[in-house]
N, C-alpha and C positions, 0 to 999 in steps of 0.2 A: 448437545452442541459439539462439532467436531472443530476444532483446532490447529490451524495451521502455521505453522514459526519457522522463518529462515531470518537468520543473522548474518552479518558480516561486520569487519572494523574498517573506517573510513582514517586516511590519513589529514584529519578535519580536527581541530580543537572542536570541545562540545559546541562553545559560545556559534561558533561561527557555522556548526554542524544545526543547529538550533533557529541560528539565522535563516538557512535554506527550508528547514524542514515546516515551520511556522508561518512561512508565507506560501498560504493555501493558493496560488494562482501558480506554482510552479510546477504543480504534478507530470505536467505532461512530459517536461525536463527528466524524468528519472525513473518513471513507467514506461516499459520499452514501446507497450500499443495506442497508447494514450498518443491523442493529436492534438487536442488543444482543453483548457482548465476554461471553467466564467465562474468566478462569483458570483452568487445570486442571491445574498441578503446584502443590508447594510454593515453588517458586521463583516471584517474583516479577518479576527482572530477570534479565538476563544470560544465558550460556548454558545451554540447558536449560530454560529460562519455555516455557512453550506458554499458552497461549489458544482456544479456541474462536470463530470468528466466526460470527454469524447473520444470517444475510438471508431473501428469497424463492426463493434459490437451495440447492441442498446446503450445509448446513454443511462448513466448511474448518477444519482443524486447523493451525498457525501454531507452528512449535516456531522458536525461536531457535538457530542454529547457529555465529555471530556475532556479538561485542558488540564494538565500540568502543566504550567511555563518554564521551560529552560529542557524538560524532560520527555515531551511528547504529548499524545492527545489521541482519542478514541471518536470514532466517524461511526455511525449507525449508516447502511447502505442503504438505499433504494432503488430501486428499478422504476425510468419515468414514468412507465404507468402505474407505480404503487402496489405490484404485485411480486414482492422481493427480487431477490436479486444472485444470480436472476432469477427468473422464475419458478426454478427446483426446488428455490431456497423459500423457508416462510421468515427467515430473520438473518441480516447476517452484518456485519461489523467487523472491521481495520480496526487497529489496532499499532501505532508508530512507538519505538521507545527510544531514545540515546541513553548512553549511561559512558559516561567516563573510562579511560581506559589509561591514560595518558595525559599530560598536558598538550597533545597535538594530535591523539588516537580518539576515535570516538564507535561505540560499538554500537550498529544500528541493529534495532531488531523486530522485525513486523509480525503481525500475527493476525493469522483473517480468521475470522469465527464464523461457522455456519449452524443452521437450523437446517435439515430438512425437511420438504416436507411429504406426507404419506406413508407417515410410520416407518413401518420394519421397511414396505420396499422401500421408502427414501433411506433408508439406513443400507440396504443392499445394494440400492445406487450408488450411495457414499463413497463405497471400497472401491467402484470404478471410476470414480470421478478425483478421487484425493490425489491420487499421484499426478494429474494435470494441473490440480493447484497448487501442489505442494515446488511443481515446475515452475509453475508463473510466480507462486511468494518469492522463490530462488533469485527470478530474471527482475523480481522491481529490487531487490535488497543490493545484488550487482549492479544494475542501472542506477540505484540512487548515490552506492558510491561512487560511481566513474562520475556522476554531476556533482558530487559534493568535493569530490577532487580537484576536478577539472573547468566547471562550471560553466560545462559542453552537455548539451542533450546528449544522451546518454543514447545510444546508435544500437539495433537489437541484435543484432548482426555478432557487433563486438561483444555484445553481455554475453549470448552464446557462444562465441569461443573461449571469453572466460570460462563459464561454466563446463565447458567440455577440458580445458584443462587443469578443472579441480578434480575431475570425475578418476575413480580409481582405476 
C-alpha cells in the first residue's frame, strides 16, 4: 500500500476543528472538486455513516470504518460501481487526524492509502500517478483549513495560489 500525507495547522481550537470535521455532510465545504456530500445510511456519525461524494469525477462511496471521537476517523473508499477507487486502485482509504497544537491551533493531517492494482505494473504506474495525489492530498488539507477558518467553501482557485506561495 502506498501512502499519502499532507498536513497543515488550522487557526481552529481542536473542539471546534472536530466540530466541522465530524459532520460527514460537509465535505464538499473543504474538497476543492467536490460539489455536493448525501448521507446514505441512517447513521450519521461514527462507524458505519457513509456518505456519497460528487464531483466531475465518478461518484465515491465513503463508509467510515474508524471513529476516534474528538481526533478523527478512517473512510474505506469505494467507487459506485464497486470496482475500487478508482478503478486502478483494488483498495484504497482516507484517513482525517486533528491533534492539538494549541489552545486555538489545531493540526490537520490526511493520509489517502492506496492498493494498486496489477502487481509490479500497478507499482510502476504508482510513481506516475503519486505526484498528482500527493497535489490533490495538498489542495483538500488547504481547502479544509480556509473552511475551518472561515466557514466559507473553500474556492480552488484560492487553495492554488496558497499553494503556489508555499512552493520554494
Amino acid at each position: 500500500m502506498f501512502h499519502i500525507t499532507a498536513t497543515a495547522v488550522a487557526d481552529i481550537s481542536i473542539e471546534e476543528a472536530w466540530g466541522k470535521l465530524s459532520d460527514l455532510e460537509l465535505a464538499h465545504f473543504y474538497v476543492p472538486d467536490l460539489t455536493s456530500t448525501e448521507i446514505t445510511t441512517d447513521l450519521k456519525q461514527g462507524v458505519g455513516a457513509s456518505r456519497r461524494v460528487y464531483s466531475n469525477r465518478p461518484t465515491i462511496i465513503e463508509t467510515v470504518i474508524e471513529w476516534n471521537e474528538g481526533q478523527g476517523f478512517l473512510l474505506n473508499l469505494q467507487h459506485d460501481k464497486g470496482d475500487g477507487v478508482p478503478p486502478l486502485f483494488s483498495k484504497g482509504n482516507f484517513r482525517y487526524t486533528l491533534t492539538k497544537e494549541s489552545d486555538s491551533s489545531t493540526r490537520l493531517t490526511n493520509t489517502l492509502s492506496i492498493e494498486m492494482k496489477w502487481s509490479l505494473f500497478g507499482k510502476l504506474l504508482s510513481k506516475l500517478i503519486i505526484p498528482t495525489l500527493d497535489k490533490m492530498q495538498n489542495q483538500i488539507v488547504v481547502g479544509q483549513k480556509l473552511f475551518y477558518e472561515t466557514s466559507e467553501k473553500a474556492n480552488r482557485q484560492q487553495v492554488i495560489e496558497i499553494l503556489k506561495q508555499k512552493a520554494p
